[in-house]
Backbone as numpy.savetxt, mean C-alpha at the origin, in Angstrom:
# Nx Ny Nz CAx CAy CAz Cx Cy Cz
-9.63 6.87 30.72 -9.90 7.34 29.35 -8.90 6.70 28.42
-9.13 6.58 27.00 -8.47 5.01 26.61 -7.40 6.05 25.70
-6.71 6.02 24.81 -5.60 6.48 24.43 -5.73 7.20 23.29
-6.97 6.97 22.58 -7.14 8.05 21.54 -7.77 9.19 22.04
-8.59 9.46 23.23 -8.81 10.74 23.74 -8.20 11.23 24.01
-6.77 10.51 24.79 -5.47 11.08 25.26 -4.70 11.95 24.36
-4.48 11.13 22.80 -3.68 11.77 22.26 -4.39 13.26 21.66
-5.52 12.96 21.68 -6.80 13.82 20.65 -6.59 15.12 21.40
-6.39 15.12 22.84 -6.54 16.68 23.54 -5.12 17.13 23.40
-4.36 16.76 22.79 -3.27 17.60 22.11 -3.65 18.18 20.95
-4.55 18.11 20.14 -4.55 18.21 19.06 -5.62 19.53 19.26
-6.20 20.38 17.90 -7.32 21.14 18.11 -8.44 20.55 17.12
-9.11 20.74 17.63 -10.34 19.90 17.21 -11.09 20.54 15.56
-10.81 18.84 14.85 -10.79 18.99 13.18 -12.67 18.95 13.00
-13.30 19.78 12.31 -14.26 19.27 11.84 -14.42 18.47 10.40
-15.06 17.55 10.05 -14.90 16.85 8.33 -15.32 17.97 7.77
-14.43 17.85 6.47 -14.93 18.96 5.68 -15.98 18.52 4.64
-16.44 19.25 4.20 -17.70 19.13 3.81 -17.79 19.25 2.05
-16.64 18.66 2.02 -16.30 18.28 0.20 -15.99 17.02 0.10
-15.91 16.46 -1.36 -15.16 15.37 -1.52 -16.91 14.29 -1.19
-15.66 13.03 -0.72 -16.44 11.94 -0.85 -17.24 11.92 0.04
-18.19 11.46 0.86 -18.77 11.07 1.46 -19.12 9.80 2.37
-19.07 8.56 1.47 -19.39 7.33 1.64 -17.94 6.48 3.01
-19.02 6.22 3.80 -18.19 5.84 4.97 -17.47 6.63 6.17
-18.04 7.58 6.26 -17.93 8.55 7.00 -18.18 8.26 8.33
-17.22 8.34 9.59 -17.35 7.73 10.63 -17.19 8.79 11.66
-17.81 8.42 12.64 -17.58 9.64 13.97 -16.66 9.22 14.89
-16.39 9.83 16.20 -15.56 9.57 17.29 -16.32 8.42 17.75
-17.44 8.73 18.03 -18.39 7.66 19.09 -18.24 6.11 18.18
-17.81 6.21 16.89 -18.07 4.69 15.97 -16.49 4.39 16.44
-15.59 4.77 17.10 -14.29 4.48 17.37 -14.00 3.60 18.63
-15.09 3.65 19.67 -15.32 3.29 20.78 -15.80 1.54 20.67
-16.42 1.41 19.64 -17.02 0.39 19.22 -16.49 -0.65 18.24
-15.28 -0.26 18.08 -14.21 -0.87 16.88 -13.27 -1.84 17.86
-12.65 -3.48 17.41 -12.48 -4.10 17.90 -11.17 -4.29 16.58
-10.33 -4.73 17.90 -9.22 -5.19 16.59 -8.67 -6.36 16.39
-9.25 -7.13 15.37 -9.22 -7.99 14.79 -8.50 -8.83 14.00
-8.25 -9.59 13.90 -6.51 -9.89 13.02 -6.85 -11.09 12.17
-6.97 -11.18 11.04 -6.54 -11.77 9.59 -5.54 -13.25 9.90
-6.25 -14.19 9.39 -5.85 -15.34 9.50 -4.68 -15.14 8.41
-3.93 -15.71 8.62 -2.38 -15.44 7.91 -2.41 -16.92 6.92
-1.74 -16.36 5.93 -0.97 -17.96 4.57 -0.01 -18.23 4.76
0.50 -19.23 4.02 1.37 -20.08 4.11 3.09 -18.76 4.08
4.01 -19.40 5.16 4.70 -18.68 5.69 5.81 -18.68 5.35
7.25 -18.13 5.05 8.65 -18.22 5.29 8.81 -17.68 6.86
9.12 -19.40 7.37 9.00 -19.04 8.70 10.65 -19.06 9.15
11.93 -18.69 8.27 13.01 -18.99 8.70 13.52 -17.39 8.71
12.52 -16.34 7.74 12.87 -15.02 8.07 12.40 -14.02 8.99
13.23 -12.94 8.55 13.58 -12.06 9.72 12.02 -11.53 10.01
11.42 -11.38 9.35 10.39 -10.86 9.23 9.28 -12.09 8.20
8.27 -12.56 9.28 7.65 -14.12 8.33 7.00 -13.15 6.49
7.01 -13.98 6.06 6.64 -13.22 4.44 5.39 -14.39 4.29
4.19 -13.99 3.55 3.34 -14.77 3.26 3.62 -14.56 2.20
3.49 -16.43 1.10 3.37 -16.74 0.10 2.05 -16.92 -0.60
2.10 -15.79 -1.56 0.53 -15.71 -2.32 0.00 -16.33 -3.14
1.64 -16.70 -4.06 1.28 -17.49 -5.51 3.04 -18.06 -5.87
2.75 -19.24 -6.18 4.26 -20.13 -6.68 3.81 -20.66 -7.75
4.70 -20.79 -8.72 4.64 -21.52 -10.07 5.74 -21.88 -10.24
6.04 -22.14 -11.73 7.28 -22.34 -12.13 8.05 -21.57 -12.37
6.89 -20.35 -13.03 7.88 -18.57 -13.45 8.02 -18.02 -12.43
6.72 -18.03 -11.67 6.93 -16.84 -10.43 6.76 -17.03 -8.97
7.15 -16.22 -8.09 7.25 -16.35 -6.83 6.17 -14.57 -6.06
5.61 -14.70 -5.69 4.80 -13.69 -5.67 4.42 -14.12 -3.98
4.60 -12.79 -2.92 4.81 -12.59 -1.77 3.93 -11.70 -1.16
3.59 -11.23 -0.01 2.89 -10.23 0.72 4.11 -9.71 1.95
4.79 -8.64 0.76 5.73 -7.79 1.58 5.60 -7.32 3.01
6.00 -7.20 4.00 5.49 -6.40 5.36 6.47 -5.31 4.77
5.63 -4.43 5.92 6.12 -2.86 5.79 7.62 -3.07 7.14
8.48 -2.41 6.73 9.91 -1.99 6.94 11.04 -2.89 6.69
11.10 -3.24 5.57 11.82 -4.06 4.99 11.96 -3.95 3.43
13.10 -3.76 2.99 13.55 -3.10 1.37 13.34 -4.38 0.77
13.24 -4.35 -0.48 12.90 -5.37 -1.37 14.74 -6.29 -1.22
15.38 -4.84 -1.84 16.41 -5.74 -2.51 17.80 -4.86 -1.63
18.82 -5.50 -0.86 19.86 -4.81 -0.34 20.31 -3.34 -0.83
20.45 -3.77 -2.49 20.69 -2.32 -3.29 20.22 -1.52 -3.04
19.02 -1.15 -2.84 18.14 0.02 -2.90 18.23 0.80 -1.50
18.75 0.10 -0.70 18.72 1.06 0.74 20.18 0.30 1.20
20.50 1.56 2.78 21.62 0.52 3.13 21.18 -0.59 4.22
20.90 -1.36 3.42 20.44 -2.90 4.13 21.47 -4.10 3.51
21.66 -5.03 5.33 22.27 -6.35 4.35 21.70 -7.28 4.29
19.92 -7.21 4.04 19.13 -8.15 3.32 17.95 -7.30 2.87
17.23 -8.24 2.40 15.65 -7.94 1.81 15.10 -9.21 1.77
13.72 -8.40 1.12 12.81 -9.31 0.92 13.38 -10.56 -0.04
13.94 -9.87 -1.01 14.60 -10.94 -2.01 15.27 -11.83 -1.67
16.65 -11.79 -0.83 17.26 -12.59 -0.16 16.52 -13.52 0.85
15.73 -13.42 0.77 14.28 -14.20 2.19 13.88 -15.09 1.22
13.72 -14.86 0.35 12.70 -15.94 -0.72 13.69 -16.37 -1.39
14.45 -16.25 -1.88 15.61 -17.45 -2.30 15.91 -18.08 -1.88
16.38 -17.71 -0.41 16.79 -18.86 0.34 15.77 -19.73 0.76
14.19 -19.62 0.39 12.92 -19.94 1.07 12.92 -20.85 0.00
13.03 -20.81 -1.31 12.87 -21.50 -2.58 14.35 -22.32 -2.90
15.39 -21.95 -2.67 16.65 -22.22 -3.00 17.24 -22.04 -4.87
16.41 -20.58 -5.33 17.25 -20.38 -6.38 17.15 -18.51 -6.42
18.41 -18.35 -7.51 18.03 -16.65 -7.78 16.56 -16.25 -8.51
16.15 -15.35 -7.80 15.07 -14.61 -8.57 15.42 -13.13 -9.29
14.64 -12.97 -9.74 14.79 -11.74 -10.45 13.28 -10.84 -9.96
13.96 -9.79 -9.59 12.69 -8.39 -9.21 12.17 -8.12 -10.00
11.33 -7.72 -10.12 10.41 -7.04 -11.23 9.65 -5.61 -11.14
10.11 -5.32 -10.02 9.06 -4.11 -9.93 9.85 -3.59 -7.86
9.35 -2.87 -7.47 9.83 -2.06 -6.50 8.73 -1.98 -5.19
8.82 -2.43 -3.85 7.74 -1.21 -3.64 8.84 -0.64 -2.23
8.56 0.26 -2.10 8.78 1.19 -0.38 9.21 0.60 0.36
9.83 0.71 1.09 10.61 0.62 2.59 9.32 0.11 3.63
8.45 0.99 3.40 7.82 1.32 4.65 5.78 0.55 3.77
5.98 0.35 2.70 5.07 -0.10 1.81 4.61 -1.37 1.88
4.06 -1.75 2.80 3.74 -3.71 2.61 2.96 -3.90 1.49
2.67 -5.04 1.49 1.84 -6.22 0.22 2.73 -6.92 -1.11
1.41 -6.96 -2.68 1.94 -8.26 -3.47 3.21 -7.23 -3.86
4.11 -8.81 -3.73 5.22 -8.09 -4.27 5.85 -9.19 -5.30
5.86 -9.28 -6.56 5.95 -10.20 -7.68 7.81 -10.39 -8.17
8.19 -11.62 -7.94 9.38 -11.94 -8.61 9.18 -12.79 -9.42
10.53 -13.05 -10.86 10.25 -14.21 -11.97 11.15 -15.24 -11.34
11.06 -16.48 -11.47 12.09 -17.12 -11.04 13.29 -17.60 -12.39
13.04 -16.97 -13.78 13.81 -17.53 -14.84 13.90 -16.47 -15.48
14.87 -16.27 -16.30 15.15 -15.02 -17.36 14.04 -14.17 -18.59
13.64 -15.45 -19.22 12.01 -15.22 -19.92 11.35 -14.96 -19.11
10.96 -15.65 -17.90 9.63 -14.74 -17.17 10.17 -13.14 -17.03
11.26 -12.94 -16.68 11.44 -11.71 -16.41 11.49 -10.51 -17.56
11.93 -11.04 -18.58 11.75 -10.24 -19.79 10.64 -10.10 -20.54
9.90 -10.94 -20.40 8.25 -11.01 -20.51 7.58 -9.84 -19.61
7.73 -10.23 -18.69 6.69 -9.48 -17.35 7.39 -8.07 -16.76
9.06 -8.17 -17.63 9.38 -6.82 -17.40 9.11 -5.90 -18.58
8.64 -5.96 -19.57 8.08 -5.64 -20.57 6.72 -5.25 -20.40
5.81 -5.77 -19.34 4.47 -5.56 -19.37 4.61 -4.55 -17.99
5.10 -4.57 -17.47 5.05 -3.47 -16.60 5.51 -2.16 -17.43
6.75 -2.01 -17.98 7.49 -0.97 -18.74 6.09 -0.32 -19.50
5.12 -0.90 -20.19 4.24 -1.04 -20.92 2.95 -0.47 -20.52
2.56 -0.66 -18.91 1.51 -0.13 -18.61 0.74 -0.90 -18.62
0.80 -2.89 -18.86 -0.51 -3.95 -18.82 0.23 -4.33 -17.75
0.44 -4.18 -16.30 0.43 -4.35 -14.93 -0.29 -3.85 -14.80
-1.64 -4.09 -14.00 -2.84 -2.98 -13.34 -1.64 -3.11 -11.27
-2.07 -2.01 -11.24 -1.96 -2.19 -9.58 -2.95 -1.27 -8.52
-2.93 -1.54 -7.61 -3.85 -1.42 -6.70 -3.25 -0.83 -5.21
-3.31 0.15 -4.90 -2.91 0.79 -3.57 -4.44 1.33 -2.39
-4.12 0.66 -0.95 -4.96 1.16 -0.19 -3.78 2.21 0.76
-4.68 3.43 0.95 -3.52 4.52 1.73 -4.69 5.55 2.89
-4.13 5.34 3.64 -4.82 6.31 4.31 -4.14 7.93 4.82
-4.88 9.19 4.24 -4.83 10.13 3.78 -4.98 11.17 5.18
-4.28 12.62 5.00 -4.96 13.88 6.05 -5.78 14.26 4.18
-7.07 14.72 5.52 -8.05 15.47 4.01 -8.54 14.69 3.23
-9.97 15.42 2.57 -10.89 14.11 1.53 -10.42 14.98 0.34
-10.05 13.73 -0.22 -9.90 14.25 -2.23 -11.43 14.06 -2.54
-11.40 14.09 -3.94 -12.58 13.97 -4.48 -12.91 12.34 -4.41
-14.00 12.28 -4.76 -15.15 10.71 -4.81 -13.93 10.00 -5.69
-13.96 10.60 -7.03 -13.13 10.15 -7.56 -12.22 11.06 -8.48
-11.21 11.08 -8.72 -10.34 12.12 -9.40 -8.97 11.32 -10.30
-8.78 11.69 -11.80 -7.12 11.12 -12.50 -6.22 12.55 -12.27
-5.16 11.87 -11.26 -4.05 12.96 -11.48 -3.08 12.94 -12.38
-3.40 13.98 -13.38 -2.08 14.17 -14.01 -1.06 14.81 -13.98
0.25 14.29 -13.33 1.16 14.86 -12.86 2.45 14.99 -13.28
3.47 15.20 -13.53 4.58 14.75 -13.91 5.68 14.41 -12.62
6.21 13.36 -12.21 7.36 13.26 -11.26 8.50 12.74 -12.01
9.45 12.56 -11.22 10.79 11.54 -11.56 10.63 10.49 -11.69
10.96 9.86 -12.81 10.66 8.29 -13.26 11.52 7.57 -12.44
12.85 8.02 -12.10 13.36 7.72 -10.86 14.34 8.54 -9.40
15.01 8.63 -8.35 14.86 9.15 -7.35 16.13 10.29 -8.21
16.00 11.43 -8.10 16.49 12.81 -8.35 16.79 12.80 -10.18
15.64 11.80 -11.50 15.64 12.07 -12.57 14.92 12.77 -12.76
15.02 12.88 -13.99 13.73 14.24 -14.74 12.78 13.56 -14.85
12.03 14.66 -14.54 10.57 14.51 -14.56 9.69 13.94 -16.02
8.61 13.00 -15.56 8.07 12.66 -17.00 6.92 12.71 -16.59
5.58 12.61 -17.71 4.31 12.43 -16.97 3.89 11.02 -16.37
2.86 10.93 -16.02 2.58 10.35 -14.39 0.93 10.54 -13.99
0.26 9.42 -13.99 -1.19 8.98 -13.90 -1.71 8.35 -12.89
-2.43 8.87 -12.11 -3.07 8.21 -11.20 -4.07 8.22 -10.67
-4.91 6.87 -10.96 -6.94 7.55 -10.34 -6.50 7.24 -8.65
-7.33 7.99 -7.98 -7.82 8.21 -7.18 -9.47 8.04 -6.11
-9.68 7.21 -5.94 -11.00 7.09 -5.20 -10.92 7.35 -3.98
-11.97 8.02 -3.23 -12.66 7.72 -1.81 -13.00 7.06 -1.61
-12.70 6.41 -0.43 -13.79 5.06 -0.19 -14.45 5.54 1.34
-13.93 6.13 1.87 -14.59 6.45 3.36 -13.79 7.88 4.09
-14.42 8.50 4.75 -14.11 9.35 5.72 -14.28 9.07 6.89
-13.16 9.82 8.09 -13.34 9.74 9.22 -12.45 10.94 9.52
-13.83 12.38 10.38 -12.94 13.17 10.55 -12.30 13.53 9.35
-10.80 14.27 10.11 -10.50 14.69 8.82 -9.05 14.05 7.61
-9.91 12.66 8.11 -8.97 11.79 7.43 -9.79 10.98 6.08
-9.42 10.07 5.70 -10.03 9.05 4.45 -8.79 8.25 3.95
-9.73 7.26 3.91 -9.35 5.69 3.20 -9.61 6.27 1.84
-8.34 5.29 0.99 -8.42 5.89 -0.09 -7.77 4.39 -1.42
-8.40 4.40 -2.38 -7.68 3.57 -3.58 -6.82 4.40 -4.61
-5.73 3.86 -4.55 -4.82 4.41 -5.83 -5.00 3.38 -6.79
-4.45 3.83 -7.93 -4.16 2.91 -8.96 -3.52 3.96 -10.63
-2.40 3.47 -9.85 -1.18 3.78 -10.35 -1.34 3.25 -12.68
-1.38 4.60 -12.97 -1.49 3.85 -14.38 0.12 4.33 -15.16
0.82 4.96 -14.21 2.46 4.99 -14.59 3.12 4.14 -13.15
4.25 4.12 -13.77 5.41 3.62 -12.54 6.90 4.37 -12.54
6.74 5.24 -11.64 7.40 6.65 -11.29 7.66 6.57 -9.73
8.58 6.76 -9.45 9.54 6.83 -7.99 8.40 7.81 -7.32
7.78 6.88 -5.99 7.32 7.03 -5.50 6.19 7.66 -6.08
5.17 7.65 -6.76 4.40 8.33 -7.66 2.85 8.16 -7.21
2.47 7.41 -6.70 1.75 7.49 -5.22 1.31 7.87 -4.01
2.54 8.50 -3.19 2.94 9.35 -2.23 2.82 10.73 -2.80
3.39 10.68 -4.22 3.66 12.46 -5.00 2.26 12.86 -5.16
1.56 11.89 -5.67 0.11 12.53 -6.55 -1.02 12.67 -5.04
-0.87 11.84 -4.15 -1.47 11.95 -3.32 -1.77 13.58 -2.38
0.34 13.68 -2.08 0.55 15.04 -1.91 -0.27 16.40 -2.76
-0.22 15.94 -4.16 -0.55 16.79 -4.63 -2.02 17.15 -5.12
-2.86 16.02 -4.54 -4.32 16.21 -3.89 -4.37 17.09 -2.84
-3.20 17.38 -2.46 -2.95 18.29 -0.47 -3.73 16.92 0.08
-3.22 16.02 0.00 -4.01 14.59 0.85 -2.78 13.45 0.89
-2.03 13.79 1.89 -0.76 13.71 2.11 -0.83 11.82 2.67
0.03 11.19 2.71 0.25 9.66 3.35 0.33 10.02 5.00
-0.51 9.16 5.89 -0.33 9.42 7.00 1.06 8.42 7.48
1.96 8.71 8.32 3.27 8.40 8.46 4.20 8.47 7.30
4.32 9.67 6.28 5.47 9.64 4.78 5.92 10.89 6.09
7.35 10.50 6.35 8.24 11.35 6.85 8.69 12.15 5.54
8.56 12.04 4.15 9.14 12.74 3.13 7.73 13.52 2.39
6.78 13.27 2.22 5.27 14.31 1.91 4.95 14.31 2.84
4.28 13.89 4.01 4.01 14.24 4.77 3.66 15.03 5.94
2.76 15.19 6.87 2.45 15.82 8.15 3.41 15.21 9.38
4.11 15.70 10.22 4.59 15.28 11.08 3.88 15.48 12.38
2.69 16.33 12.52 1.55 16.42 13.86 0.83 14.97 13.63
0.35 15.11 12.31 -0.77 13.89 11.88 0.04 12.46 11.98
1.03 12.04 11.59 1.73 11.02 11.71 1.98 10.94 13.31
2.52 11.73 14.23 2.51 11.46 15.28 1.14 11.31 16.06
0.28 11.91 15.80 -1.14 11.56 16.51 -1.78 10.20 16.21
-1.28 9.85 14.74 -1.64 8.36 14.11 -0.90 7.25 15.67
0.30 7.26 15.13 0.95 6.63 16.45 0.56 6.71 17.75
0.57 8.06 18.00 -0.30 7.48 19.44 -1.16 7.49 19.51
-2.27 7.61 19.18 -3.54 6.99 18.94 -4.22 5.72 18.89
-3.31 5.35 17.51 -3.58 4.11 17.16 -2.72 3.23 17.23
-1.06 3.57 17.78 -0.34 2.29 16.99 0.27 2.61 15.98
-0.05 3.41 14.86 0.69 2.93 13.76 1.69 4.09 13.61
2.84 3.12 13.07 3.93 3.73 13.14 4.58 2.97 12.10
3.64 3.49 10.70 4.47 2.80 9.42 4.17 3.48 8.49
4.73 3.56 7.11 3.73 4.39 6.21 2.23 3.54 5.85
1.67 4.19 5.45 0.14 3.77 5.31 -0.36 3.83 4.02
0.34 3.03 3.65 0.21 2.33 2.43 0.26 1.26 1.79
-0.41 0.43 1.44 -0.49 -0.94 1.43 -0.86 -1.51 -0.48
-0.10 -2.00 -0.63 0.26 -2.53 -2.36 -1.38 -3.96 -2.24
-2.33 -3.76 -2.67 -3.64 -4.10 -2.42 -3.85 -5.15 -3.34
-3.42 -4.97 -4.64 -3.59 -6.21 -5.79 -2.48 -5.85 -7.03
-2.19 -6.89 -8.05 -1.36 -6.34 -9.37 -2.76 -7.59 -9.99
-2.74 -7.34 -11.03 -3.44 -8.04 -12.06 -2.53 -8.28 -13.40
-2.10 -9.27 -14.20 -1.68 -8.97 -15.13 -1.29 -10.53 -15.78
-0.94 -10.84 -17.04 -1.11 -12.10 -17.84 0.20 -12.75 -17.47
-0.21 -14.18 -17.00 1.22 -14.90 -16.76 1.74 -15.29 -18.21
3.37 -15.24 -17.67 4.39 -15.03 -19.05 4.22 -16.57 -19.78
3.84 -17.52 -19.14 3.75 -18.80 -20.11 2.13 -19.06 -20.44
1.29 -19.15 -19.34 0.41 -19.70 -19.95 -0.59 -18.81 -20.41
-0.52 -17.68 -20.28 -1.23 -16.22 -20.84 -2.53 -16.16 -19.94
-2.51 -16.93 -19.14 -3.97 -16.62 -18.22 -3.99 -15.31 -17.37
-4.69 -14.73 -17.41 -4.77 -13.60 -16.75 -4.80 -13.78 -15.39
-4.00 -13.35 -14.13 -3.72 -13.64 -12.62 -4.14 -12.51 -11.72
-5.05 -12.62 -11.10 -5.28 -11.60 -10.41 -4.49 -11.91 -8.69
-4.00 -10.89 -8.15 -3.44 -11.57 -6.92 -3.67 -10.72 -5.67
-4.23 -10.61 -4.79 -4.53 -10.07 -3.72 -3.91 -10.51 -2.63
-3.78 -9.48 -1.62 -3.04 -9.60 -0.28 -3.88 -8.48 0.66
-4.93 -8.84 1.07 -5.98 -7.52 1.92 -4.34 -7.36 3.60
-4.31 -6.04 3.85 -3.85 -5.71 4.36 -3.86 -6.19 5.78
-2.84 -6.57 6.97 -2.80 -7.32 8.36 -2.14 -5.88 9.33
-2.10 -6.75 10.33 -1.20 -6.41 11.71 -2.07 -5.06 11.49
-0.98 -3.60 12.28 -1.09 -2.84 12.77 -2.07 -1.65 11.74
-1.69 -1.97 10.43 -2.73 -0.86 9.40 -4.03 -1.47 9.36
-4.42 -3.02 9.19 -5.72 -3.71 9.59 -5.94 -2.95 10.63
-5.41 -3.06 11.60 -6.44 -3.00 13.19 -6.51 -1.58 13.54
-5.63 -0.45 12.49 -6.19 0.89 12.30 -7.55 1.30 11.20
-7.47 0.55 10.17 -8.48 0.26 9.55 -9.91 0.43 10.42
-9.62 -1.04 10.97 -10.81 -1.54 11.47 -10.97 -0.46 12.65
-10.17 0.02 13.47 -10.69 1.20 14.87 -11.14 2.65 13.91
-10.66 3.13 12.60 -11.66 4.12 12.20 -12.72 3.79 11.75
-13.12 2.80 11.26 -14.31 1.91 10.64 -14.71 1.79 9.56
-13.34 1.56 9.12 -13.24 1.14 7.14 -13.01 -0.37 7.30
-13.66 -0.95 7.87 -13.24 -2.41 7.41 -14.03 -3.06 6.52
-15.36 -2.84 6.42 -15.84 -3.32 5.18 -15.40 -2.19 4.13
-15.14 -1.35 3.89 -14.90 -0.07 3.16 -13.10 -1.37 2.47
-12.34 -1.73 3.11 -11.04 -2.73 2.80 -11.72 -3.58 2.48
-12.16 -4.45 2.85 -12.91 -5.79 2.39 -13.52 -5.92 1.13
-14.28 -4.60 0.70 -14.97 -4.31 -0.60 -13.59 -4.39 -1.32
-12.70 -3.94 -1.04 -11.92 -3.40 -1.59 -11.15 -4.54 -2.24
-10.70 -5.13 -1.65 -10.10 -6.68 -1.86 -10.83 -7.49 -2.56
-12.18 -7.75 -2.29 -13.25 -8.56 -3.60 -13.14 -7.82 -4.95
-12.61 -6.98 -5.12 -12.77 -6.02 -6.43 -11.87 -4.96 -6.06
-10.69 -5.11 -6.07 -9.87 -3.76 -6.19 -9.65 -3.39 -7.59
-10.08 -3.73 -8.62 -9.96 -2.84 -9.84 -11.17 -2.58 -10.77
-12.42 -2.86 -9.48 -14.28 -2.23 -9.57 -14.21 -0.79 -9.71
């Protein structure tokens, strides 16, 4: 008997609930039939600790597909590297961050490589013309579609400000669901918060989170990361004003959980149009 039945008879048996979204709704028996499949990979920093795919290079910017357990920038955690330090030395100059994501958060992750790009494009984020795009997989169906308005900390133990975030279903399985964020503030961790506060918690957030459901994820499936994946940013490059859309559809171990509940075209849609 293969390892998700194994872990499953620990558990007591969830029925889907019978709210919320609908679309993509998968059974046990469609789990049996799921193959895991792996994503032809881009062009690489093959000298780091962890390879980083390169999404988009210019002259302003350097724009990456973060893996999950790895901090952007030393500062932010106690780490003595990041992602940042990987791509400088990959490019051979300083960059400048622009934006944040999670520890445990893969995908696009956008740096400027010059002072104007950064004051430009740090201005349009501050601003709210960054669109972004989150795929997360959830305990519990939110609604089809739902805007949370919430207030969190703009940053980790500040005061609280308000805080926007739509919400879609894209599929059920059991009593889980694939889900799109899209973040219309940028608030410490504000993703994870609003999600929580659907009661549709991140599967593996040791901090909102379920600790039964995160452990059954793992042995089940493998995954043993947060489940959350930074899906697209859209927004106008600082010199030539063209509008850039940039995608990074999700790999490794959250793909091939994807694909064993049977959201993979449910991701795929998702990636041709993450801001449809």
């Amino acid at each position: 008997m293969d390892v998700l039945f194994r872990a499953a008879r620990g558990l007591r048996a969830w029925w889907p609930l019978r709210r919320g979204c609908t679309r993509g709704r998968r059974s046990t028996k469609d789990l049996r039939r799921r193959s895991s499949r792996k994503r032809a990979a881009g062009p690489l920093l093959m000298n780091a600790p962890q390879a980083l795919r390169v999404l988009h290079e210019d002259e302003a910017l350097v724009i990456v597909d973060k893996p999950s357990g790895v901090v952007v920038h030393p500062g932010w955690a106690q780490d003595d590297g990041g992602v940042l330090a990987q791509v400088e030395a990959h490019i051979g100059q300083k960059l400048h961050p622009l934006h944040r994501l999670d520890r445990g958060t893969s995908g696009v992750l956008l740096f400027a490589r010059h002072a104007e790009a950064a004051r430009v494009l740090g201005a349009a984020f501050a601003e709210g013309r960054v669109a972004k795009c989150y795929l997360a997989l959830v305990r519990g169906h939110p609604p089809a579609q739902v805007l949370v308005d919430h207030p969190v900390p703009k940053t980790e133990g500040g005061e609280r400000v308000p805080a926007r975030t739509e919400v879609q279903c894209l599929g059920t399985w059991q009593r889980y669901a694939l889900v799109k964020a899209l973040p219309h503030t940028g608030r410490f961790h504000q993703v994870r918060r609003h999600l929580k506060h659907l009661s549709c918690p991140l599967i593996g957030d040791a901090n909102y989170g379920k600790s039964a459901h995160n452990r059954y994820f793992k042995e089940a499936f493998g995954l043993d990361r947060l489940a959350l994946h930074a899906l697209a940013l859209r927004f106008v490059h600082p010199l030539s004003g063209v509008t850039l859309q940039i995608v990074a559809p999700p790999t490794g171990g959250l793909q091939n959980c994807f694909e064993a509940l049977g959201f993979g075209s449910e991701v795929a849609k998702a990636a041709q149009a993450p801001f449809g």
